[in-house]
MIVEXDO-803205 format. One line per field, with one value per residue (C-alpha): x, y, z; chain; residue number from 1. Coordinates in Angstrom, 3 decimals. Example, Ala and Ser with C-alpha at 12.3 -4.5 7.8 and 13.67 -1.06 7.14 Angstrom:
<rs>
X <- [12.300_13.670]
Y <- [-4.500_-1.060]
Z <- [7.800_7.140]
chaine <- [A_A]
num <- [1_2]
</rs>
This chain:
<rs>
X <- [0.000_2.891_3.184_-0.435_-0.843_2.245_2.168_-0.180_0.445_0.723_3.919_5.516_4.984_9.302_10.179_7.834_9.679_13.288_11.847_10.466_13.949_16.211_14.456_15.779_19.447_19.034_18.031_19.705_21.329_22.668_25.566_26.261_24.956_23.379_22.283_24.785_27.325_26.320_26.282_30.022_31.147_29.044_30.634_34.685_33.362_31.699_28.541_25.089_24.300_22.983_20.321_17.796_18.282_14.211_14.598_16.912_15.336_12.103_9.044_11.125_14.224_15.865_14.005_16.286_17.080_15.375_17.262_15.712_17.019_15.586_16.944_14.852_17.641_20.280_19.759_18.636_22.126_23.814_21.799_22.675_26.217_26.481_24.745_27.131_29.674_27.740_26.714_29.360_28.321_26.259_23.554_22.104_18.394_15.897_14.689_10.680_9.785_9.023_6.506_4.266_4.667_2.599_0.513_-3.232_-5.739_-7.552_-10.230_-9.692_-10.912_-8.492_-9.799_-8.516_-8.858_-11.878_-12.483_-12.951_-11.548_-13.098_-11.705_-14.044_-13.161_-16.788_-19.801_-21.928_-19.180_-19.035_-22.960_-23.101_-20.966_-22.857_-26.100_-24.388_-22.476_-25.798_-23.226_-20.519_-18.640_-17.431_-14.021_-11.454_-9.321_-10.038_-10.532_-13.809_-13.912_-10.406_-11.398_-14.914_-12.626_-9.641_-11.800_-15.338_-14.491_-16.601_-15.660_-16.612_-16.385_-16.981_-14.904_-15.407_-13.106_-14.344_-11.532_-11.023_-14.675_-14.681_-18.328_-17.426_-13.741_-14.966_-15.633_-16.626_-18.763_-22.206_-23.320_-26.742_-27.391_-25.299_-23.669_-20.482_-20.745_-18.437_-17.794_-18.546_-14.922_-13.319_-11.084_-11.332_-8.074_-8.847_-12.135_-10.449_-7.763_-10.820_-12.966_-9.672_-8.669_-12.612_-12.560_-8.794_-9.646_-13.222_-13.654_-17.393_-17.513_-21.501_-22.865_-23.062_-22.454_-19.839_-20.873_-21.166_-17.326_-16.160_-18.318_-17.294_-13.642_-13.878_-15.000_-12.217_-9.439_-10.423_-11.340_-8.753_-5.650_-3.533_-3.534_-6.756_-8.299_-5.744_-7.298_-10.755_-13.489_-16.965_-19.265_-17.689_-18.326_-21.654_-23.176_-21.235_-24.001_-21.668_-23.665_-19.784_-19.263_-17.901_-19.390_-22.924_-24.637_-22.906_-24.491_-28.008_-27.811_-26.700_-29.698_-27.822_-28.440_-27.388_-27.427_-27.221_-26.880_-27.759_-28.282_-32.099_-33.748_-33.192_-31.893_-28.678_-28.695_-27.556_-30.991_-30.474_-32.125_-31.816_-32.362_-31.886_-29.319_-31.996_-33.467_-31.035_-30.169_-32.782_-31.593_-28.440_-26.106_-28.516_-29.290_-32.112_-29.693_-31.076_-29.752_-27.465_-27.429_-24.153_-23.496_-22.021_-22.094_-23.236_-24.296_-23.478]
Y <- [0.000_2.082_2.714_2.635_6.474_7.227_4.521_4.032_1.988_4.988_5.548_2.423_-1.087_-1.576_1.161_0.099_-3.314_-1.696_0.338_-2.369_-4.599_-2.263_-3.631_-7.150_-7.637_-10.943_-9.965_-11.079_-8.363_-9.393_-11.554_-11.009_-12.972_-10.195_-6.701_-5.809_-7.207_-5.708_-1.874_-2.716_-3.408_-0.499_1.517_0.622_1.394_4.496_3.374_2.192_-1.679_-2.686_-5.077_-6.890_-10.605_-10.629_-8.186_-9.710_-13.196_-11.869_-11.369_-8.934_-11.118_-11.664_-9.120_-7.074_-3.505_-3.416_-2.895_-3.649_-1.279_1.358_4.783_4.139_1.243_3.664_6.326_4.058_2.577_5.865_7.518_4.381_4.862_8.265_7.310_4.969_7.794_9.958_7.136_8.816_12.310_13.618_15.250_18.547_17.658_20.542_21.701_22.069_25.237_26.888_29.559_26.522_24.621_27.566_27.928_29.132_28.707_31.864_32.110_32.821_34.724_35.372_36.673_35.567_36.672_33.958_32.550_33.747_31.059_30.873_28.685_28.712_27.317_26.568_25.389_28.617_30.645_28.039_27.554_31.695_31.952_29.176_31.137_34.111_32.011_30.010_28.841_28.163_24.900_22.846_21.076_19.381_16.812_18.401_14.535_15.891_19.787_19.480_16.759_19.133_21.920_20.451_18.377_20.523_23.681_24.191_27.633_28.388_31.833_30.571_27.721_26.865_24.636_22.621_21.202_22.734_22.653_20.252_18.413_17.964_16.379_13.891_10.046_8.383_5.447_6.740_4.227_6.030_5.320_2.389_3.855_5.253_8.900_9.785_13.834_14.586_16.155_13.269_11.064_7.491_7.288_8.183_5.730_2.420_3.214_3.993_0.767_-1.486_-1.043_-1.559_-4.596_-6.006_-4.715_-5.700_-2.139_-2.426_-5.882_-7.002_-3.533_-2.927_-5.647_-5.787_-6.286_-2.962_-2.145_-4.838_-4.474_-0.558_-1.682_-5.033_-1.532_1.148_-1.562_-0.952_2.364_3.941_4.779_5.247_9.536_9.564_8.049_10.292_13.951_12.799_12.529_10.690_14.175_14.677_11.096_11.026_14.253_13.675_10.876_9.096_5.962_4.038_5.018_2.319_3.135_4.816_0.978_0.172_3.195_2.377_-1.257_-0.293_2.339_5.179_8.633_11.758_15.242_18.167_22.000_25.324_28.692_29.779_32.199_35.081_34.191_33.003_29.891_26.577_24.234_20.484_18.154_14.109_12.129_8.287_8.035_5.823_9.224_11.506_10.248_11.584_10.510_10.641_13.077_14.115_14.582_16.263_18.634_22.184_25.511_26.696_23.047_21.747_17.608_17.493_13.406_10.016_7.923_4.324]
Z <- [0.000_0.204_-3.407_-4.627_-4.711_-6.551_-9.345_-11.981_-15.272_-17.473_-15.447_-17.392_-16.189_-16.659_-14.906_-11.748_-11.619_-12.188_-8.943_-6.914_-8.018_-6.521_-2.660_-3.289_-2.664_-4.436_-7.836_-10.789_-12.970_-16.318_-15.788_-12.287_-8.861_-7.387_-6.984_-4.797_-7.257_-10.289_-8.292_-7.276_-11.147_-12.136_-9.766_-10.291_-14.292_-13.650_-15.475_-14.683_-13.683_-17.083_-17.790_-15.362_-16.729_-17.163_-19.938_-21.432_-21.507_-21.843_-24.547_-26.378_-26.064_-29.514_-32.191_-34.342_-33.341_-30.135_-26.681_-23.758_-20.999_-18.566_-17.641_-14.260_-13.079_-14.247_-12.220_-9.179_-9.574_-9.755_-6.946_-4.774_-5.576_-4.571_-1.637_-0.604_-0.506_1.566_3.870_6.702_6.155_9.039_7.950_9.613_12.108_10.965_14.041_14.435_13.960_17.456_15.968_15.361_18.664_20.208_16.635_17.893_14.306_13.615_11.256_7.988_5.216_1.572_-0.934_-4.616_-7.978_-8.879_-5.312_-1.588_0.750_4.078_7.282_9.929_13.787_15.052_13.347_14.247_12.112_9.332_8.883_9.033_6.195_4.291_4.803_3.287_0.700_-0.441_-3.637_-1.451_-1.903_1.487_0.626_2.220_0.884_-2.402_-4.238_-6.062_-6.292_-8.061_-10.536_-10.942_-11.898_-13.870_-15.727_-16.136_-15.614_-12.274_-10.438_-6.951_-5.891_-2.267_-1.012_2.757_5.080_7.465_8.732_12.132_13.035_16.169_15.141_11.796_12.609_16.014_15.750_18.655_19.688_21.295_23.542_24.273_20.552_20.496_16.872_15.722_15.158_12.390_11.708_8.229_8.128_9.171_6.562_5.287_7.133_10.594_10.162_9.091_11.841_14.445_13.371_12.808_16.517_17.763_15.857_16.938_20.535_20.723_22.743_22.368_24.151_23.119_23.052_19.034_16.360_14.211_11.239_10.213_11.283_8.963_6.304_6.182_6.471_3.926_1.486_2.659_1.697_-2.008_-1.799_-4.158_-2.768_0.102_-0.490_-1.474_1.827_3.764_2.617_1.304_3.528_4.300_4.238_0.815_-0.377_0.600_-0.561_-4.053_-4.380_-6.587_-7.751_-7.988_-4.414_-1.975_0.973_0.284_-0.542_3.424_4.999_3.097_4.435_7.848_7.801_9.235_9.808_8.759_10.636_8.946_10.752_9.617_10.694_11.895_9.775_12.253_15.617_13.437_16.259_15.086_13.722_13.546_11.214_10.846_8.013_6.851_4.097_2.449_2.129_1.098_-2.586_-5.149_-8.125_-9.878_-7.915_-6.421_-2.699_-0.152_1.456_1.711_1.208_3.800_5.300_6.236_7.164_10.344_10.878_10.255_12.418_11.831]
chaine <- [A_A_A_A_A_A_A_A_A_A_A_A_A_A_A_A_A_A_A_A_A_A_A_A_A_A_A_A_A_A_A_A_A_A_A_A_A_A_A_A_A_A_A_A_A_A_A_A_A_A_A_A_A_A_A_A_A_A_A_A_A_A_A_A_A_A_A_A_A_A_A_A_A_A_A_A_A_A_A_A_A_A_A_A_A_A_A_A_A_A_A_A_A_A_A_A_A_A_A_A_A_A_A_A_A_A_A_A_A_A_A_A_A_A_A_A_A_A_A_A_A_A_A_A_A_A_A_A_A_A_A_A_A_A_A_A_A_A_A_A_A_A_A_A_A_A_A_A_A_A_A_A_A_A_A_A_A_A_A_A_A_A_A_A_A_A_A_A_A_A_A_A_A_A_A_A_A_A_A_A_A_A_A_A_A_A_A_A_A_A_A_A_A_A_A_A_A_A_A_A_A_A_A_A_A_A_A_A_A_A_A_A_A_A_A_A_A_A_A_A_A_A_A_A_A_A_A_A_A_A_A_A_A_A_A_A_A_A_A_A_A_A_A_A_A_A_A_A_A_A_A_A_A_A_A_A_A_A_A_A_A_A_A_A_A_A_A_A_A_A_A_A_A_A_A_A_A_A_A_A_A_A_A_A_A_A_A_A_A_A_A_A_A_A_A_A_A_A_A_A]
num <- [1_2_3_4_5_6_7_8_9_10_11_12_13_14_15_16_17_18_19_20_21_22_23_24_25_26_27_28_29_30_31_32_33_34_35_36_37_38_39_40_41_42_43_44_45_46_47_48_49_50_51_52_53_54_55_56_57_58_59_60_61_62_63_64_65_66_67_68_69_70_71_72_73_74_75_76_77_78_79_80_81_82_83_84_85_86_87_88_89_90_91_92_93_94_95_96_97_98_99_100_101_102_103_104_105_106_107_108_109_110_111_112_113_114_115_116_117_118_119_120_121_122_123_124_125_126_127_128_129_130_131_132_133_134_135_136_137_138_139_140_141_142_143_144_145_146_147_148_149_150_151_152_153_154_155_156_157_158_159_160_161_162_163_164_165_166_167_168_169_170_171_172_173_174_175_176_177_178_179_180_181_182_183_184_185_186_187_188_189_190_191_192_193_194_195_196_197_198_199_200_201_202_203_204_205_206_207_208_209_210_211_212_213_214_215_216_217_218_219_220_221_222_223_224_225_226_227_228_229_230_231_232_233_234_235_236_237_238_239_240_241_242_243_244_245_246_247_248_249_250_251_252_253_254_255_256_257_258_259_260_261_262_263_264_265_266_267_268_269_270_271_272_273_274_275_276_277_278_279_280_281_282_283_284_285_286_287_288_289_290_291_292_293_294_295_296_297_298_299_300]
</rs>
């Protein structure tokens, strides 16, 4: 899992081997025993390690005027000898900054060219601004509002992050409800780690079944990649209504519930409204969330 946000076959399926060779002190390059062996020739010759022997006695083995090599192994094998020069060299420790050891958020409000981009600490502020903003867009690992505008030219004027809103960024296990509360904010990351160490731990001894725990993390372990699940988050899967997503058929067979907040048509306090995710999709991309709503959770 290590690699699977940073390789994709377009990169070059030779060049991900070469890569993933270079780990094996074992491997077989050209004529010589081993890895290690081949680095030391290349090294006394000042030239790269040549040829993995699979190349070379692979499918394109043999035809006229083609050479089977990689620039990827080359520079691995020079980077790893230049290494090995440096290996004694002690290298400076950055120091942590100590501005942002005492680093308190404020809220925040920049105004671009195109786009004003608003960071909110408390939901009061953020569903304010949403009332005001009635186009705004909530985003915070950025995994669909950046494919929406790369790809079809969506603008925003109003962007709003949510992401140091406490209700929108909590998970917990409410054992009135006997559910997992899950912050809207909160990313695919920090909920396989939360429901992986329920699970191993069996912290919820024979209060809440656990079916719904695996089945949410038997879906996470596909759910695209490593980065992805790291920024992008379960508010912003949800309300994207994508009918491809991995976890919206879970959260309509577990029958869970949504919560949504927004600002009272004048008081300005904080309303609350809950609603079944079997519910909430109305068709394709297409969800019951009102104007100047914002999803704080789902209950699972």
């Amino acid at each position: 899992e290590a690699f699977d946000g940073n390789l994709c076959r377009c990169t070059g399926y030779r060049p991900i081997l070469d890569a993933a060779k270079t780990f094996a002190t074992d491997v077989k390059v050209s004529g010589d025993k081993t890895h290690k062996d081949a680095l030391a020739k290349a090294g006394s010759k000042g030239k790269s390690a040549g040829k993995h022997a699979f190349w070379e006695s692979g499918p394109l083995a043999g035809f006229d005027g083609v050479e089977v090599s990689s620039c990827t192994q080359s520079k691995i094998a020079n980077a790893h000898a230049g290494e090995s020069k440096k290996g004694e060299e002690k290298r400076e420790e950055i120091a942590f900054p100590k501005e942002l050891e005492t680093y308190t958020p404020k809220s925040l409000e920049i105004k671009g060219e195109r786009t004003t981009w608003y960071r909110p600490l408390s939901l009061e502020e953020m569903v304010k601004i949403v009332a005001s903003n009635p186009k705004s867009k909530i985003v915070v690992g950025n995994t669909e509002v950046g494919i929406e505008a790369r790809f079809k030219f969506s603008n925003y004027p109003v962007l709003v992050s949510p992401l140091n809103v406490p209700e929108l960024n909590v998970i917990k296990h409410n054992a009135a409800a006997d559910a997992i509360e899950i912050g809207a904010a909160v990313s695919l990351t920090t909920i396989r780690e939360y429901m992986q160490d329920l699970v191993k731990g069996k912290k919820l001894k024979d209060s809440y079944s656990y079916g719904s725990l695996v089945a949410v993390l038997d879906q996470l372990r596909w759910f695209s990649s490593t980065q992805i699940r790291n920024v992008g988050c379960v508010g912003g899967n949800l309300v994207t209504a994508s009918p491809i997503s991995d976890l919206c058929p879970v959260f309509l067979a577990t029958n869970s519930t949504l919560t949504f907040a927004k600002a009272a048509a004048g008081s300005g306090k904080i309303s609350y409204r809950k609603l079944p995710v079997s519910k909430f999709f109305l068709n394709y991309r297409k969800v019951d969330l009102q104007e100047g709503e914002v999803m704080v959770s789902v209950s699972l």
